[in-house]
N, C-alpha and C positions, 0 to 999 in steps of 0.2 A: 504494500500500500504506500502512497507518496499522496504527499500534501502540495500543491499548487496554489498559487495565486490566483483564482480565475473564475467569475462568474461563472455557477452552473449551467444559469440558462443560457447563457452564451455558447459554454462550451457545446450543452446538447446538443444546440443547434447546428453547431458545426462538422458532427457525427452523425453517421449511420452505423448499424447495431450498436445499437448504443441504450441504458437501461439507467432512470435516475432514480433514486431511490429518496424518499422524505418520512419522518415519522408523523402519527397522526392517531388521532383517538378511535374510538370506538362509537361514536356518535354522530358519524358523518359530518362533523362540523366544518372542518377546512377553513375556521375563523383566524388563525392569525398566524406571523411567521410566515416560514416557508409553506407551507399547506395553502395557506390562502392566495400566493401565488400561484402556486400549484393548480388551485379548482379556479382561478381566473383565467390563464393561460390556456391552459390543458382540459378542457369539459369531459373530455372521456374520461381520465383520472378519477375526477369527482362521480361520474357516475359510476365505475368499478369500487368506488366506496360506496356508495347509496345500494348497489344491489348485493351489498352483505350484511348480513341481521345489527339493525342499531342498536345501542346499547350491549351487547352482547359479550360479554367479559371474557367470552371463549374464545371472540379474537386476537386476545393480547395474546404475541408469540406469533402470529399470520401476517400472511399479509394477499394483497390483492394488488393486479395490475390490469393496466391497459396501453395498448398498441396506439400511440399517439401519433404515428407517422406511416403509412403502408409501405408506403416506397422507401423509405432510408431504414425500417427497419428500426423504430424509438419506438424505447416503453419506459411508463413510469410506473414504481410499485411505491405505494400506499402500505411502509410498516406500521403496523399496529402496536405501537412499545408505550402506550398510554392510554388506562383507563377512559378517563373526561379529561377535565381540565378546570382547573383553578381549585382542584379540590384538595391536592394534594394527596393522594391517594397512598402514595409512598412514603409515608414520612414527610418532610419536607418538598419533596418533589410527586411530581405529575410520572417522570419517565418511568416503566422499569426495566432497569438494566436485564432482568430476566427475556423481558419481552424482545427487546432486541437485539439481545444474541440470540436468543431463536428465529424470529423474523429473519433478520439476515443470512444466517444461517441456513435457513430454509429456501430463502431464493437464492442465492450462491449454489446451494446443492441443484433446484430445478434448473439454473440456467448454465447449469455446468455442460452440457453438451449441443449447449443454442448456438444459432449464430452471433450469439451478443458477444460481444468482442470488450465492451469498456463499460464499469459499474463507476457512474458518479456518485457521491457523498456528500451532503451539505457540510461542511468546516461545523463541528459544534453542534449536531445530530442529538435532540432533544433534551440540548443545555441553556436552551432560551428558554423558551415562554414552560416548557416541559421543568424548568430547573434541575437537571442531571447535572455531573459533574463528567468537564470533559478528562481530564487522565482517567477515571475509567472507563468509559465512553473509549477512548483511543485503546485501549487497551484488548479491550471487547473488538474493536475493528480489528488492530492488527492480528488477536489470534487468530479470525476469521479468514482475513485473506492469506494466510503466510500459506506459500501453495497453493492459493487459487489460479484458477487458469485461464484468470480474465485481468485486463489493467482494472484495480481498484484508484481511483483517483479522490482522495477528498478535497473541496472545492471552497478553496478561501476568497473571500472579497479583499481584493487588493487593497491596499490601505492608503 
């Protein structure tokens, strides 16, 4: 996994097979952060969260995607590493780190023999509005990818 300087959205757009990956709750909200970007941009995204059961505490650890480009070959997955929001659910925080090492985890495995070629990462993956801490958040990423057989890139805003 390697860290860049670089607009996500930017990048995605510059790729084909290419797969961006955001956290997001269980209540099809898509209200703030990255997510809200996300269901602005991206409409199929948000509706591949809308047609998985709301509220549903069974998705934390899943996730759901959608095919936001036919011809280049882009998708966005919608991990589920957060109950709701603003509840704090975890202690202190919204994220949990259970859920997304599973999420990830899990599409890393299904898209191990896709044509997806590059997994972007938002810099800080449910350390905002979620309040996760990122050294374990990074920590959780690099086990995941060490050996993956896609470029993981996580995706900083230049400063």
């Amino acid at each position: 996994m390697k860290t860049k300087e670089i607009n996500i959205f930017h990048e995605f757009v510059q790729h084909k097979n290419i797969i961006m990956v955001h956290g997001a709750n269980c209540f099809h909200t898509m209200g703030g952060g990255i997510a809200k970007i996300v269901k602005e941009k991206y409409p199929k995204a948000y509706e591949a969260d809308c047609a998985t059961p709301k509220g549903d505490i069974n998705k934390l650890g899943t996730y759901s995607f959608a095919k936001v480009d036919l011809k280049r070959n882009r998708y966005i997955a919608n991990l589920y590493t957060q109950f709701t929001y603003g509840q704090n659910h975890f202690g202190d925080r919204e994220l949990s780190y259970d859920a997304l090492y599973n999420s990830f985890q899990k599409l890393l495995k299904d898209i191990e023999n896709s044509e997806i070629e590059t997994v972007l990462i938002p810099y800080g993956i449910g350390c905002g509005l979620a309040k996760g801490n990122f050294k374990i958040v990074e920590i959780i990423l690099d086990e995941l990818t060490e050996g993956c057989n896609k470029e993981c890139i996580v995706c900083k805003l230049p400063e």
